[in-house]
LOROPA-718311 format. One record per residue (C-alpha): y, x negated, z negated; residue in three letters. Coordinates in steps of 0.1 Angstrom, whole numbers, padded with zeros to 4 digits, always signed. Each point is the difference from the previous one (the first is absolute). Example, Ala and Ser with C-alpha at 12.3 -4.5 7.8 and 13.67 -1.06 7.14 Angstrom:
BEGIN
-0045-0123-0078ALA+0034-0014+0007SER
//
This chain:
BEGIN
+0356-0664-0171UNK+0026-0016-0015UNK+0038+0014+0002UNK+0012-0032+0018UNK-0026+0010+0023UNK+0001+0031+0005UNK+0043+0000+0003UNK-0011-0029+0029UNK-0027+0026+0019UNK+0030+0028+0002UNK+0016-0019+0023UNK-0026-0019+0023UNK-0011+0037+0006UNK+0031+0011+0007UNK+0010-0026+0023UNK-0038+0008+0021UNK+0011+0039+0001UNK+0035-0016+0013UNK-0015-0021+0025UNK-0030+0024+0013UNK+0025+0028+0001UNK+0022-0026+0022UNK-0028-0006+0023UNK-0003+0034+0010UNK+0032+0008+0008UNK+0004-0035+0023UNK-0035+0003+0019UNK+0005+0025+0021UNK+0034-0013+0015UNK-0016-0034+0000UNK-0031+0019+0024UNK+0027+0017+0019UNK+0018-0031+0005UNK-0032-0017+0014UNK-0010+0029+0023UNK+0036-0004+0018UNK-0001-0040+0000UNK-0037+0010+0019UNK+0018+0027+0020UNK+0025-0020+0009UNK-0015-0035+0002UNK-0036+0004+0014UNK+0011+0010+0034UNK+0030-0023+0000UNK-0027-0031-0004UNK-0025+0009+0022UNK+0024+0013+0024UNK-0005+0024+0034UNK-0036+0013+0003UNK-0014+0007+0035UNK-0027+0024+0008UNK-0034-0017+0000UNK-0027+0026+0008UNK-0029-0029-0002UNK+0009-0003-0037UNK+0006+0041-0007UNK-0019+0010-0029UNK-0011-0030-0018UNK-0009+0000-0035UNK+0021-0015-0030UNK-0006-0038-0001UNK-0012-0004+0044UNK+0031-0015+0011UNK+0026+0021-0022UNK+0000+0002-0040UNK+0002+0041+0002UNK-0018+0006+0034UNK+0016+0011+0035UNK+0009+0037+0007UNK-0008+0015+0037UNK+0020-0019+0020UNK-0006-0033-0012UNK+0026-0006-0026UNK-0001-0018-0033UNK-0002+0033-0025UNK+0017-0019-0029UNK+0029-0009+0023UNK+0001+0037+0015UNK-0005+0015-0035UNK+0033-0024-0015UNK+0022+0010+0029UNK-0014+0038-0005UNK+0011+0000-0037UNK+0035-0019+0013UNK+0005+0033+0018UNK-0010+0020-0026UNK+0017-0012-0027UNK+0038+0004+0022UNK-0006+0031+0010UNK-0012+0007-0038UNK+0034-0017-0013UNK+0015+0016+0025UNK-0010+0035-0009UNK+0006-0009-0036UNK+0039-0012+0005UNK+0009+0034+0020UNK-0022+0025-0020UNK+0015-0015-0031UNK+0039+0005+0013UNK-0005+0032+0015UNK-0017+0010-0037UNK+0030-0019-0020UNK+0026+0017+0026UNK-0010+0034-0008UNK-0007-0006-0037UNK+0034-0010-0010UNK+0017+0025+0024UNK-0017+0025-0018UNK+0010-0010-0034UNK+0033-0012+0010UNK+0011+0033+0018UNK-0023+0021-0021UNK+0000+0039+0000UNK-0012+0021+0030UNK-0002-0035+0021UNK-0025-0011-0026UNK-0023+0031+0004UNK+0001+0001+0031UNK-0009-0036+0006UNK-0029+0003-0024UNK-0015+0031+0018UNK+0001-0026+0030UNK-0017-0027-0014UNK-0027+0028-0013UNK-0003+0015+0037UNK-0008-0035+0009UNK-0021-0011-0027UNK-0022+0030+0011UNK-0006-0013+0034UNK-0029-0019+0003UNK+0010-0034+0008UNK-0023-0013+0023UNK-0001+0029+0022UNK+0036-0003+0001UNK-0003-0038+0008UNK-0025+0003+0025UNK+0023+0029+0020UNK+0031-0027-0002UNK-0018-0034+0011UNK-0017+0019+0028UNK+0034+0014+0018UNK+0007-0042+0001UNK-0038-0014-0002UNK+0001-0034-0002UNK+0038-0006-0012UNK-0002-0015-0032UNK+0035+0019-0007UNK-0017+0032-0002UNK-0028-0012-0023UNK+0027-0011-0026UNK+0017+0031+0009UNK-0030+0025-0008UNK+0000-0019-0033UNK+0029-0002-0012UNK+0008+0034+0010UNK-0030+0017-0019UNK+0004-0025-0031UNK+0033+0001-0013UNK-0001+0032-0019UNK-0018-0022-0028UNK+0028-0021-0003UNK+0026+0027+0004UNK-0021+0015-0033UNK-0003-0032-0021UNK+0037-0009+0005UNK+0015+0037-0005UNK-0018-0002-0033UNK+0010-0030-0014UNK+0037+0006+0012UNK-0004+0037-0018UNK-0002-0021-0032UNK+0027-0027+0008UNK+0024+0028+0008UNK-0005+0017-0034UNK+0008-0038-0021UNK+0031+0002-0017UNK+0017-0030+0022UNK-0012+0018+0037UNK+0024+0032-0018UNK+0028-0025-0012UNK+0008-0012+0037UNK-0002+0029+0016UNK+0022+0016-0030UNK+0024-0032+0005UNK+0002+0015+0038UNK-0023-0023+0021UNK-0013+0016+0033UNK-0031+0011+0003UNK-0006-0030+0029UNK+0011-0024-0030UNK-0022+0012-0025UNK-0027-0002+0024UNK+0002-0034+0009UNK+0013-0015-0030UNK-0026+0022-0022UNK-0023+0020+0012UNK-0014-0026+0026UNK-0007-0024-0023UNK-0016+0022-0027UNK-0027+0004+0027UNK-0005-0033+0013UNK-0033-0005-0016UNK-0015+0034+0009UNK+0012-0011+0034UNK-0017-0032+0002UNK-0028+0011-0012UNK-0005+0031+0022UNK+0008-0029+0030UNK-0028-0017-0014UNK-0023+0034-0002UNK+0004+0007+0031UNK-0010-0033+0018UNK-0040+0009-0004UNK+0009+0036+0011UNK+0016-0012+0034UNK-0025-0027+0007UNK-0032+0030-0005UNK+0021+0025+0024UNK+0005-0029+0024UNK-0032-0011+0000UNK-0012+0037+0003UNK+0023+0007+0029UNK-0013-0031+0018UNK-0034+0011-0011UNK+0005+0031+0017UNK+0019-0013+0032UNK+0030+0016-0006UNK+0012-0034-0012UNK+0006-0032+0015UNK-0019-0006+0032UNK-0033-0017-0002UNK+0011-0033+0015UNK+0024+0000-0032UNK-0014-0019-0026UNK+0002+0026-0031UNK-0023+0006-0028UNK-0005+0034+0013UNK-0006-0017+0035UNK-0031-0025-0009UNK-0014+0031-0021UNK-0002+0022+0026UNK-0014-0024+0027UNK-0025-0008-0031UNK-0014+0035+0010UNK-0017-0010+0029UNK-0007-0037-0009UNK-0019+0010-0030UNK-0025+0024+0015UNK-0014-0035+0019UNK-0004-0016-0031UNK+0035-0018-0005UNK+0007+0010-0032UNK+0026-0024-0014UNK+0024+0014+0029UNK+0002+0030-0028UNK-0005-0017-0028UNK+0027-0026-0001UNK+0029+0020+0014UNK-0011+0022-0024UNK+0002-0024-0033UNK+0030-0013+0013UNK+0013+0036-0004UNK-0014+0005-0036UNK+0013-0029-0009UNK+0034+0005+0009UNK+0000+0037-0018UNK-0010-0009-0025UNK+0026-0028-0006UNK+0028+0020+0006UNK-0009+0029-0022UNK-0008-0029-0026UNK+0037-0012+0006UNK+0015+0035-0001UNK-0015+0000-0033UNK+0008-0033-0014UNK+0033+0008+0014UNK+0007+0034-0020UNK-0010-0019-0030UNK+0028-0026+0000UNK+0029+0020+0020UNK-0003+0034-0012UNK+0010+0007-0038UNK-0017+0017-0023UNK+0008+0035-0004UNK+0028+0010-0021UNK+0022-0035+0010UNK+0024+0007+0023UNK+0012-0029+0028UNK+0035-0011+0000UNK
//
């Protein structure tokens, strides 16, 4: 090869690398953004379903694309508006888990100390519980409120966050320009917000992001378990649980494409959490200002 062409190969390589490694990080948004256009969408078009106990059960492709469930219903419909439900309670869980973890975080660090100690013992007496035991004892004092279902998330995930963002704040905090304000005499409330906050933005988005596949499994698994959502609620959780019956006839897409749908949308959030802490957080030893 000559050294015109091998200076010309460097680059075309490079730019594939660039562009693969660009592909990666977009898919998985771009799938999540196609599973809530379905979500969202799908039932919007078609619009109110009634129950039609002639067409209960059919197979994918006899009248409906996916099938019918039990009770008649289109299961490609009743699976979009299931993973509607799923994914708000999901973001749901995500948004308060993730403020009750950055609230105690950066209390901790800002007041520091005994407070600190103390709060960490917390989050280990909590950590040790196990979570869906927990959940299951919360969403069944209010079975069938979707308010405690995000609750008995949120409430048994935020110790995660409260970890992530105590650490990364531990390091902010001991950067010469976090010990310059506070030596100029900022509050600790100014440091915090004007600092320490934003030094942990990325950790935070990206434990917001975490947590999405978390909520939607504990949601589905409390629905699963009818401790969730009632069964006329279309959830994820819902259409696999009334799969249990249906499938012993026969009827097995009524588990198998609740359940894909579920897969699916795991999988592209963890994806996105990951692509996420590649381009948000910074590589260790940079500090954010």
């Amino acid at each position: 090869m000559t050294a015109i062409g091998a200076a010309t190969s460097v680059p075309r390589a490079s730019r594939r690398e660039t562009i693969g490694h660009r592909a990666v990080l977009i898919a998985p948004w771009v799938v999540l953004t196609v599973l809530v256009v379905t979500a969202v969408g799908w039932p919007a078009v078609v619009g109110d379903q009634t129950a039609d106990f002639a067409r209960s059960l059919l197979p994918p492709g006899s009248g409906a694309a996916l099938g019918t469930d039990h009770s008649g219903y289109d299961l490609g419909v009743r699976t979009a508006e299931g993973l509607r439900i799923s994914l708000l309670i999901a973001a749901a869980c995500a948004v308060l888990a993730t403020a009750l973890g950055v609230g105690v975080g950066v209390g901790a660090v800002t007041i520091g100390g005994w407070f600190d100690a103390v709060v960490m013992r917390v989050v280990d007496g909590v950590n040790a519980l196990p979570h869906l035991v927990v959940g299951v004892v919360i969403a069944a004092m209010w079975r069938g409120e979707p308010v405690a279902i995000i609750a008995s998330i949120a409430l048994t995930h935020w110790p995660s966050v409260a970890r992530v963002v105590r650490a990364e704040l531990l390091e902010a905090t001991s950067s010469g320009w976090v010990e310059s304000a506070r030596l100029a005499g900022a509050s600790r409330t100014f440091v915090a917000v004007r600092h320490l906050l934003p030094a942990a933005s990325g950790q935070v988005m990206v434990a917001m992001t975490v947590l999405l596949p978390h909520a939607v499994w504990h949601e589905t698994t409390l629905s699963f378990l009818g401790v969730g959502l009632s069964p006329d609620a279309a959830s994820l959780g819902t259409l696999l649980g009334q799969a249990r019956g249906d499938i012993l006839t026969g009827a097995w897409w009524t588990l198998v494409v609740p359940g894909v749908a579920l897969v699916i949308t795991a999988l592209a959030c963890a994806a996105a959490a990951s692509s996420l802490r590649r381009t948000t957080v910074p590589p260790a030893g940079e500090v954010w200002r």
